[in-house]
C-alpha positions, 0 to 999 in steps of 0.5 A, a space after each residue: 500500500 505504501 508503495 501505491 502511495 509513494 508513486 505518482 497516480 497510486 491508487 489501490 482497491 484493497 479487497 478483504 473481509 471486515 475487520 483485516 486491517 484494510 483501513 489501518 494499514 491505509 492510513 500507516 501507509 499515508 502516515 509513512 507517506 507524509 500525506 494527508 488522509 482524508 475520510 467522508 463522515 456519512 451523515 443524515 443531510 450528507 448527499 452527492 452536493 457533499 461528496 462533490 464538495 468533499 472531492 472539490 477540497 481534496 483536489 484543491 490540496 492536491 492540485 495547486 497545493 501539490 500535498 500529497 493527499 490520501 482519500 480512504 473510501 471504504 464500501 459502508 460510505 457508499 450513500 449513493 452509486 453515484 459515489 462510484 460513479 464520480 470516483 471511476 471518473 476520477 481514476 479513468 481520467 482525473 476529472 469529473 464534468 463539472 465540479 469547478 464553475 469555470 471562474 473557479 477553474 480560472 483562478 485555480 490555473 491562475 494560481 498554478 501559473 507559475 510553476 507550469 512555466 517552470 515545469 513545462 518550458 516551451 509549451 504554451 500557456 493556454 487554459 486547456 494546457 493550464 487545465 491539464 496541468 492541474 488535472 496531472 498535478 491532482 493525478 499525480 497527488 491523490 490517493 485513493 484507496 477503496 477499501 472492499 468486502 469480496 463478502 458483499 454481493 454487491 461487490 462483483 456488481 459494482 467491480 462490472 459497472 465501474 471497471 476503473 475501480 478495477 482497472 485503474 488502481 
């Protein structure tokens, strides 16, 4: 897992029967990391808006902070399939359509400016190249480890529906 952790786009399904370490070991991993674990707390009012604002914090410390950033997701979080939805999305192609309004994505880029300049020397500076920039940089930083039970028959039906979840840690 820290292995995982420790190299650019890392991300990990950890698979195994409750109560076999699968959360413990994530955050020792991202504590030897020296990254930053972030968890959701599944409330009554906690819906997609709030996962989508949960993703927005993580990006933003991943992005243009460039802190490596650590995001535990285990099966009992899952309120919504478009939970999974939005995490096959982001480990498919580092974005999710529509989480910044593009004033946002302006000062975001903005902010990133300078050290795309010094990172890619020669390429223009426009706003789809400051975009990508941003997106490797949140690819590059966040972590994320989804934590399973084979047990769950929900399991094999998901692992199908959402093949980067799969396929791309």
């Amino acid at each position: 897992i820290n292995r995982l952790m420790e190299m650019p786009r890392g991300s990990g399904l950890l698979v195994g029967v409750g109560g076999s370490g699968k959360q413990s070991l994530t955050r020792l991993s991202s504590y030897i990391s020296r990254a930053s674990c972030k968890q959701i707390v599944i409330t009554k009012q906690y819906n997609k808006n709030s996962f989508l604002e949960d993703i927005k914090t993580m990006y933003l410390s991943a992005g243009p902070q460039q802190k490596p950033t650590t995001f535990l997701f285990t099966e009992s979080e899952i309120k919504d399939e478009v939970f999974l939805e939005n995490l096959n999305s982001v480990l498919l192609t580092g974005e999710i359509p529509g989480l910044f309004a593009k004033d946002e994505i302006m000062a975001i880029t903005a902010d990133m400016r300078n050290a795309f300049i010094k990172e890619r020397e020669g390429m223009e500076e426009s706003l789809d190249n400051l975009k990508q920039y941003f997106t490797d940089k949140v690819r590059d930083n966040l972590h994320i480890m989804i934590c399973m039970s084979p047990m769950n028959p929900k399991f094999p039906i998901r692992a199908r529906k959402f093949p980067g979840l799969v396929s791309c840690p």
